[in-house]
ROSEFI-774202 format. One record per residue: chain; residue number from 1; x, y, z of N, C-alpha, C, O in turn. Coordinates in pm, whole numbers, always signed. Layout:
N
<"A" NUM <X Y Z> <X Y Z> <X Y Z> <X Y Z>> ...
This chain:
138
<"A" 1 <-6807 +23891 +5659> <-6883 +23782 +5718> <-6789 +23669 +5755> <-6812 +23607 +5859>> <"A" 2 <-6677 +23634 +5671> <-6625 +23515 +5680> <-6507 +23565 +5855> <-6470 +23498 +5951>> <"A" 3 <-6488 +23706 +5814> <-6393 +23716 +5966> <-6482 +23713 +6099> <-6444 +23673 +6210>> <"A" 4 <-6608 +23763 +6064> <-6685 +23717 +6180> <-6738 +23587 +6244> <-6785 +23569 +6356>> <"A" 5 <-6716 +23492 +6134> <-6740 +23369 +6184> <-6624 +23272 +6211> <-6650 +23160 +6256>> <"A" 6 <-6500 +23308 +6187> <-6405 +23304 +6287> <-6421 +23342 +6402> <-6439 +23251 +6483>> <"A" 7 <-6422 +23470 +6451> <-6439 +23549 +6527> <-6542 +23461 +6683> <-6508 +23448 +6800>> <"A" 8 <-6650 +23424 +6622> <-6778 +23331 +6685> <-6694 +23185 +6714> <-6713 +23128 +6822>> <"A" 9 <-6598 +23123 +6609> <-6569 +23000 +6702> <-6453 +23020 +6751> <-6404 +22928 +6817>> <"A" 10 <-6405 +23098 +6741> <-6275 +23130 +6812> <-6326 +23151 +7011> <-6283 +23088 +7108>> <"A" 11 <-6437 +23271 +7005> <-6583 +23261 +7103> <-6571 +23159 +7174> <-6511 +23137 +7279>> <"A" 12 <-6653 +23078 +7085> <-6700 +22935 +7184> <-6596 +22830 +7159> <-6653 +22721 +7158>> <"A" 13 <-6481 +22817 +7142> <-6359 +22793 +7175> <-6285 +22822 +7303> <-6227 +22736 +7370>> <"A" 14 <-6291 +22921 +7324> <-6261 +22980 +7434> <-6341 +22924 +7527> <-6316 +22832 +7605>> <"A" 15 <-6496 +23023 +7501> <-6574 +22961 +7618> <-6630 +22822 +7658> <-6700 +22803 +7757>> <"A" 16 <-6590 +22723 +7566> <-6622 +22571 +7590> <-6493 +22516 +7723> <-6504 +22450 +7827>> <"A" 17 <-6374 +22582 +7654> <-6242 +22562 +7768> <-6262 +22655 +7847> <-6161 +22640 +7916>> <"A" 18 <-6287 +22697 +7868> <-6328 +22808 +8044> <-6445 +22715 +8115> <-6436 +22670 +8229>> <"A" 19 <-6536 +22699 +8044> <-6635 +22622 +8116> <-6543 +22488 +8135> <-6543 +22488 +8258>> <"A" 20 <-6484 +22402 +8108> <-6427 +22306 +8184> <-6288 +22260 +8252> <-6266 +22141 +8275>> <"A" 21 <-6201 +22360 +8279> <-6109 +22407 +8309> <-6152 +22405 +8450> <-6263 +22433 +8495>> <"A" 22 <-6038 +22366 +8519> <-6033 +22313 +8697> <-6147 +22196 +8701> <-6149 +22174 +8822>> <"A" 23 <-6223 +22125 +8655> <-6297 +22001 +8660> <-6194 +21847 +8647> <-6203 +21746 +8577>> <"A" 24 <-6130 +21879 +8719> <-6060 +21718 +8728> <-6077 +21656 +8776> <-6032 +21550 +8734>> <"A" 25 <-6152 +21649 +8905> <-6212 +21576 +8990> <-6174 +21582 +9102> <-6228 +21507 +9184>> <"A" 26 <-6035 +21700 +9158> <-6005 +21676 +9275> <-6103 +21752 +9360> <-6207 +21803 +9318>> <"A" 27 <-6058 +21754 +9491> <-6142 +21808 +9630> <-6095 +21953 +9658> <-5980 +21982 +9695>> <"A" 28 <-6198 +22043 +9637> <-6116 +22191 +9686> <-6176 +22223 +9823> <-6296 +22212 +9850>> <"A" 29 <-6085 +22261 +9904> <-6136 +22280 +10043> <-6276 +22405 +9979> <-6260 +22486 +9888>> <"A" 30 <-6408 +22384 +10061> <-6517 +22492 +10104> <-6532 +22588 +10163> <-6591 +22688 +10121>> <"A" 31 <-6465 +22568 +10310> <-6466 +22677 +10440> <-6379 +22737 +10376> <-6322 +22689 +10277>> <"A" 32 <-6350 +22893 +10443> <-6241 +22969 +10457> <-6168 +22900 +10535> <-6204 +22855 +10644>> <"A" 33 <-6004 +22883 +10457> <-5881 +22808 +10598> <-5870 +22676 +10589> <-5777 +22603 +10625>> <"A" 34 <-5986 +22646 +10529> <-5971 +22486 +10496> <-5880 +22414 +10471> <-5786 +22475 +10419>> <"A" 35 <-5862 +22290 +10487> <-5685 +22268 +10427> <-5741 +22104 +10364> <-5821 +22013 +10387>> <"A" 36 <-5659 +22138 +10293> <-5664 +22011 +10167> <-5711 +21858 +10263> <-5787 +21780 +10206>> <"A" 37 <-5663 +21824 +10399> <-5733 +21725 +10386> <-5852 +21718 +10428> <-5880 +21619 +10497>> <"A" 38 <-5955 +21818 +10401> <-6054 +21892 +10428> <-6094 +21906 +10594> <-6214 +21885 +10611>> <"A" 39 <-6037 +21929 +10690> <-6043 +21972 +10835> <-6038 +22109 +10817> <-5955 +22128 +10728>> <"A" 40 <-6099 +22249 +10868> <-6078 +22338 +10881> <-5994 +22410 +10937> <-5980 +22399 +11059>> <"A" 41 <-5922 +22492 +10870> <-5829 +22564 +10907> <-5786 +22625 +11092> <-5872 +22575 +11164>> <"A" 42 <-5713 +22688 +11154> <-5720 +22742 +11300> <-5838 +22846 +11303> <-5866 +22937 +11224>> <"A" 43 <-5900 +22803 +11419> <-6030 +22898 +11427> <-6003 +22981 +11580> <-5941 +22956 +11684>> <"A" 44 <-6062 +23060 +11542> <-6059 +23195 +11648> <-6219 +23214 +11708> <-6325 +23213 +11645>> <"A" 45 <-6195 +23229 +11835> <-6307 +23196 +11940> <-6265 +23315 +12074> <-6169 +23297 +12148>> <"A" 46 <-6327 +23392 +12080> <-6277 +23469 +12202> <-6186 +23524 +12265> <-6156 +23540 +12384>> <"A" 47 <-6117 +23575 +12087> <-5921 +23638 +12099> <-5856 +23484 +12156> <-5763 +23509 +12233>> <"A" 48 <-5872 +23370 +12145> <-5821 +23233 +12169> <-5837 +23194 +11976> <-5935 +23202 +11901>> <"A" 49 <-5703 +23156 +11952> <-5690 +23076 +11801> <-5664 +22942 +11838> <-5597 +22907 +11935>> <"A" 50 <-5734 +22851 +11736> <-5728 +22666 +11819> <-5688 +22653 +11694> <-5746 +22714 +11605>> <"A" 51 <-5550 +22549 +11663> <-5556 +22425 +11544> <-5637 +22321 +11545> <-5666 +22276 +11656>> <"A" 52 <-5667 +22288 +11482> <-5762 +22161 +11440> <-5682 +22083 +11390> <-5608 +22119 +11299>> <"A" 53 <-5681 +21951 +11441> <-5615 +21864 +11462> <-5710 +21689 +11414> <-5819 +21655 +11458>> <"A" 54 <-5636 +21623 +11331> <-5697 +21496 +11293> <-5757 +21393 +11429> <-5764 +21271 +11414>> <"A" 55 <-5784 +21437 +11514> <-5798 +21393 +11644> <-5962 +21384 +11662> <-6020 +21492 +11674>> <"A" 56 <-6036 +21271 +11665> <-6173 +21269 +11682> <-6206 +21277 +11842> <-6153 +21198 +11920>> <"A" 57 <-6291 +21370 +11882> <-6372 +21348 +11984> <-6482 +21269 +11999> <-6566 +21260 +11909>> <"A" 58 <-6493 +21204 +12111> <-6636 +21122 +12109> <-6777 +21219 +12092> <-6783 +21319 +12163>> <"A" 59 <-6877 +21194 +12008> <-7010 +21315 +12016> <-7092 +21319 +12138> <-7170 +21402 +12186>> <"A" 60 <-7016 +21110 +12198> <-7147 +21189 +12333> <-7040 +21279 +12449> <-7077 +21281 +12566>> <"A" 61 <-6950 +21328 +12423> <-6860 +21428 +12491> <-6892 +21568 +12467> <-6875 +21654 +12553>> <"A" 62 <-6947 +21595 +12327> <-6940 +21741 +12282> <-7082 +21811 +12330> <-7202 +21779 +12329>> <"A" 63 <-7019 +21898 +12362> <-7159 +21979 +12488> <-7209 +22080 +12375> <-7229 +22081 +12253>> <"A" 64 <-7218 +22165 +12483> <-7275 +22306 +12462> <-7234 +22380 +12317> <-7114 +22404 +12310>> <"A" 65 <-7311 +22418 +12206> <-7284 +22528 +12166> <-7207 +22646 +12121> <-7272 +22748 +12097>> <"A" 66 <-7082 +22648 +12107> <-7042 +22804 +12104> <-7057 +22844 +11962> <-7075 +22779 +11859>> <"A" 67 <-7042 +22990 +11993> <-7035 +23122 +11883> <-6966 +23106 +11734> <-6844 +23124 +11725>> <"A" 68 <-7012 +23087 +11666> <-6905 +23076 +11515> <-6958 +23175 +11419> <-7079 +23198 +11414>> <"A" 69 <-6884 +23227 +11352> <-6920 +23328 +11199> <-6989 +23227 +11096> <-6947 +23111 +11088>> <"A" 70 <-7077 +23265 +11031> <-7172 +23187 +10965> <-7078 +23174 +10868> <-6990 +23255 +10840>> <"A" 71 <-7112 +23008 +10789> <-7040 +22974 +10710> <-6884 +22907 +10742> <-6807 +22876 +10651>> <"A" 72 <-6853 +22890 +10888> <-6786 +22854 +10921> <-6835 +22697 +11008> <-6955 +22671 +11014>> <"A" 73 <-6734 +22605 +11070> <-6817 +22506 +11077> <-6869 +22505 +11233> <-6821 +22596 +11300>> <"A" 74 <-6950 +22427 +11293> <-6983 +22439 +11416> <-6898 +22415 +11509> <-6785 +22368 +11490>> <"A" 75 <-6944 +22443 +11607> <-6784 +22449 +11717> <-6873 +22421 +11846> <-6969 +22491 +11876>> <"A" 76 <-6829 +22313 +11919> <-6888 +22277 +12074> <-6791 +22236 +12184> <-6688 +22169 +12179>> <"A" 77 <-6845 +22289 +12274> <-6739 +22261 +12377> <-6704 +22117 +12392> <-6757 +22039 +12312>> <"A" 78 <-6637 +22080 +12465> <-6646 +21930 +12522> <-6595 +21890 +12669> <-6482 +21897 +12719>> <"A" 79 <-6732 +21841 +12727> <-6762 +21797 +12837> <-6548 +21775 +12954> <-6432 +21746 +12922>> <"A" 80 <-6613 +21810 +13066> <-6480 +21850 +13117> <-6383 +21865 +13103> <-6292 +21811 +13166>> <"A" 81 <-6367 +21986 +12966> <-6222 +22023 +12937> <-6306 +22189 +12915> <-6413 +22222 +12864>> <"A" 82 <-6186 +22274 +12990> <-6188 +22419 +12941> <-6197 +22457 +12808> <-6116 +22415 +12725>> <"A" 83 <-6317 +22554 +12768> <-6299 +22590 +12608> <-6220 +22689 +12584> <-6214 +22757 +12481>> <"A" 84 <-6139 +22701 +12707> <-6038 +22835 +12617> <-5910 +22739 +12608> <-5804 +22781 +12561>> <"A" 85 <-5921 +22638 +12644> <-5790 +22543 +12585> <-5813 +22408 +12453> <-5722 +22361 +12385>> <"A" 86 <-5989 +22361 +12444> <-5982 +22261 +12385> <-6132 +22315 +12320> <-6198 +22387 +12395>> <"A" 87 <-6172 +22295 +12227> <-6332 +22290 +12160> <-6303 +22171 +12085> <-6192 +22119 +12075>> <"A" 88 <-6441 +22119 +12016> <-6484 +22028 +11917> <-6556 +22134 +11829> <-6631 +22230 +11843>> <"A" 89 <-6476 +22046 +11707> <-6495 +22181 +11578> <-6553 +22002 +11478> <-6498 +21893 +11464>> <"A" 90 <-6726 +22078 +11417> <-6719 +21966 +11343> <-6701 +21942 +11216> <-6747 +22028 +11140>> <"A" 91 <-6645 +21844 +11164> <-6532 +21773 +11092> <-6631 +21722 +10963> <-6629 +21760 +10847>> <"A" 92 <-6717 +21622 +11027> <-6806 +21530 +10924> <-6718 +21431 +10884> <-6742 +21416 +10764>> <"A" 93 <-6625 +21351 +10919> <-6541 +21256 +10864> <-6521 +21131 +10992> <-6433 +21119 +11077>> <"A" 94 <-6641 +21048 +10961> <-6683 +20911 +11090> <-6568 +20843 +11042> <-6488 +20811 +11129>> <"A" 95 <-6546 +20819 +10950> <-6416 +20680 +10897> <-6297 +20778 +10932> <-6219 +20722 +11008>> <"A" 96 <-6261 +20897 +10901> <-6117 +20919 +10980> <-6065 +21003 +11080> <-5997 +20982 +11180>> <"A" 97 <-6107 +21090 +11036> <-6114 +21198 +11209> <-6150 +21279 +11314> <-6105 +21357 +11398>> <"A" 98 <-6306 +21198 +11255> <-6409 +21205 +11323> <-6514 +21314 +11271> <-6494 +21405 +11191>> <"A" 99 <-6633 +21278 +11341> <-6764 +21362 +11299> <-6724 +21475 +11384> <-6744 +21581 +11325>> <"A" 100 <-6669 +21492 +11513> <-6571 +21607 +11544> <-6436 +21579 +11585> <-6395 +21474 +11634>> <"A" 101 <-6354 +21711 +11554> <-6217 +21688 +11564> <-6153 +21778 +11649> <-6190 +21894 +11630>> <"A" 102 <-6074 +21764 +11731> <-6037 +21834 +11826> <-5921 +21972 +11802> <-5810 +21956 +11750>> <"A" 103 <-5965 +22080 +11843> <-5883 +22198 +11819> <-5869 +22222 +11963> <-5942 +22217 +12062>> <"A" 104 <-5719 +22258 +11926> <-5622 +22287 +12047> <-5599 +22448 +12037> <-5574 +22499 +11928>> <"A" 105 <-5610 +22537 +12175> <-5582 +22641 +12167> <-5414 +22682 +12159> <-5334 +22621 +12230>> <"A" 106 <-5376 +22778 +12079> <-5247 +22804 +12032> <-5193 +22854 +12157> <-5245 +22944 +12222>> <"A" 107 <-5032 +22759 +12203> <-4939 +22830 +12292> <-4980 +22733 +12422> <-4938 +22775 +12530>> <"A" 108 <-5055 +22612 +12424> <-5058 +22538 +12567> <-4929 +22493 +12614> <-4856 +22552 +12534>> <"A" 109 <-4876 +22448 +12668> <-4751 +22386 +12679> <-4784 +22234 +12654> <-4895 +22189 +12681>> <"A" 110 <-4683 +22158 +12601> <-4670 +22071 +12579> <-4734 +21950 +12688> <-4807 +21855 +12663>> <"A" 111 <-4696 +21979 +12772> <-4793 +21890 +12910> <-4957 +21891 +12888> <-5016 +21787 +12858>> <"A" 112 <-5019 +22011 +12904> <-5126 +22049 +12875> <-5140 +21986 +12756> <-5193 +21876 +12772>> <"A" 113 <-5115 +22011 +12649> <-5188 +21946 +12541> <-5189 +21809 +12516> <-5285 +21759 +12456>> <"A" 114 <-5070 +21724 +12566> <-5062 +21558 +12596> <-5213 +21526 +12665> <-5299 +21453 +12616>> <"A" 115 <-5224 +21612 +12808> <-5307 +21588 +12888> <-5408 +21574 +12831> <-5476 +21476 +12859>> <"A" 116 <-5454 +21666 +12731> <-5611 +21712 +12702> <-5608 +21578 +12580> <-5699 +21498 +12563>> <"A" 117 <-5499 +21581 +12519> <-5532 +21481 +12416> <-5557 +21326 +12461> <-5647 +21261 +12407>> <"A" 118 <-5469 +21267 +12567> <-5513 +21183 +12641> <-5628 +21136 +12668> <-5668 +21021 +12658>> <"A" 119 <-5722 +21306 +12732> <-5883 +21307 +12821> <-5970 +21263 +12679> <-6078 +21204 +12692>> <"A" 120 <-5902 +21306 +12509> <-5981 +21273 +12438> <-5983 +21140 +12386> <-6082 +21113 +12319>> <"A" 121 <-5912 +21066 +12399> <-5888 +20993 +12382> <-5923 +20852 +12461> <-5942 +20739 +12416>> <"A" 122 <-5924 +20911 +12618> <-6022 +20819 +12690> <-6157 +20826 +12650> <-6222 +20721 +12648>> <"A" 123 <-6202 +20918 +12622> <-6350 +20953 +12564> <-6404 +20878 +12463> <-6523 +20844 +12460>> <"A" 124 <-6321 +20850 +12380> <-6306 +20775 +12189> <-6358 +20656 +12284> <-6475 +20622 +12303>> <"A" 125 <-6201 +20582 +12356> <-6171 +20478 +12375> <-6376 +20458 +12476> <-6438 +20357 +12445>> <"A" 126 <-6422 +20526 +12546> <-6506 +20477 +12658> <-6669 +20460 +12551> <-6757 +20374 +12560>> <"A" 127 <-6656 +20600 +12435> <-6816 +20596 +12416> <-6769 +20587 +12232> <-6858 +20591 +12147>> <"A" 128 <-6672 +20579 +12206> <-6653 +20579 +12051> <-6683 +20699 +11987> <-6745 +20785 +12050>> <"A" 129 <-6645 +20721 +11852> <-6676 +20819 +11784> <-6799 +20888 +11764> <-6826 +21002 +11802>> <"A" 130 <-6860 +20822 +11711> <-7051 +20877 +11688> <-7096 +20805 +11828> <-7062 +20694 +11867>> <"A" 131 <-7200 +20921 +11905> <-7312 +20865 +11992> <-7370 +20737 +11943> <-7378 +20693 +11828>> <"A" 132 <-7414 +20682 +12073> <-7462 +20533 +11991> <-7668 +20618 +12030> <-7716 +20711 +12095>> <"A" 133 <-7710 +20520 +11948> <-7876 +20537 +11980> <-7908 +20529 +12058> <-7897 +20425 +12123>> <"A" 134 <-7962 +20625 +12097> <-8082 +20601 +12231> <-8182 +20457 +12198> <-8206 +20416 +12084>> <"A" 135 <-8219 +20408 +12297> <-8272 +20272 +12288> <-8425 +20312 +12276> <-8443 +20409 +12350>> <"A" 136 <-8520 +20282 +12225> <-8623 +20351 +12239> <-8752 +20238 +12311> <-8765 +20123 +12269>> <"A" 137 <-8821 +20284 +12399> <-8929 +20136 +12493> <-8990 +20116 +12376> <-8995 +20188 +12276>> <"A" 138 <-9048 +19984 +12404> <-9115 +19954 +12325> <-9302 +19997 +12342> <-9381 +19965 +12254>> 
C-alpha cells in the first residue's frame, strides 16, 4: 500500500506539471505557416506562392473573394492590381499592419514590386486602413 501511494503522487506530480507546462503567456502562431509576429506564413493561390508582408492595404481597396483552404485566413483581391501578382490576405492587426496585409507573389522583379507597393500605399495614404462608415440618412 505504502508503494502505491507513492506511486499516485508521483501520478499527479507529473500530471499537475504537464498540465501547466508551455503556459507562459507567450503568443503561438494559430494558422499553419504562421510566423511569430502573427501574419501568416507564404500562401499559395493558383500554383502562384505570395509572401505576406507587414504592409496594410486600405479595406475599401480589397475586392472580390478568392479561394482559400479552410482554416487558413481569407484572401481578397485588391482593386486594380493583378491577383496573380498582389492579393490582400487578412491580417486582423488595425494598430500595425493592418486589418489586411499585402502578399506579394514570389519572383516579381524588383520594379514590379516597388510599383505595386507604391499603388498600396497610395490607397492607405487616399482611404486609410479600415473603411470608414457608410453615412446612414436620417
Amino acid at each position: 500500500m505504502k508503494f502505491g501511494g507513492r506511486r499516485a503522487i508521483i501520478f499527479l506530480a507529473l500530471a499537475a506539471a504537464g498540465c501547466t507546462a508551455g503556459t507562459t503567456g507567450s503568443t503561438v502562431p494559430t494558422s499553419p505557416g504562421a510566423r511569430p509576429d502573427g501574419l501568416p506564413g507564404p500562401i499559395a493561390l493558383r500554383n502562384v506562392t505570395f509572401d505576406v508582408s507587414c504592409t496594410p492595404v486600405a479595406e475599401a481597396l480589397v475586392d472580390v473573394e478568392l479561394p482559400h483552404p479552410v482554416g487558413e485566413p481569407k484572401i481578397r483581391a485588391i482593386t486594380g492590381l493583378w491577383d496573380r501578382q498582389a492579393i490582400a490576405v487578412l491580417a486582423n492587426d488595425a494598430k500595425g499592419c493592418g486589418v489586411w496585409a499585402l502578399g506579394l507573389a514570389e519572383g516579381l522583379s524588383p520594379e514590379a514590386s516597388q510599383e505595386i507597393r507604391e499603388e498600396v500605399a497610395r490607397g492607405v495614404g487616399n482611404f486609410g486602413v479600415t473603411a470608414s462608415p457608410v453615412p446612414r440618412e436620417p
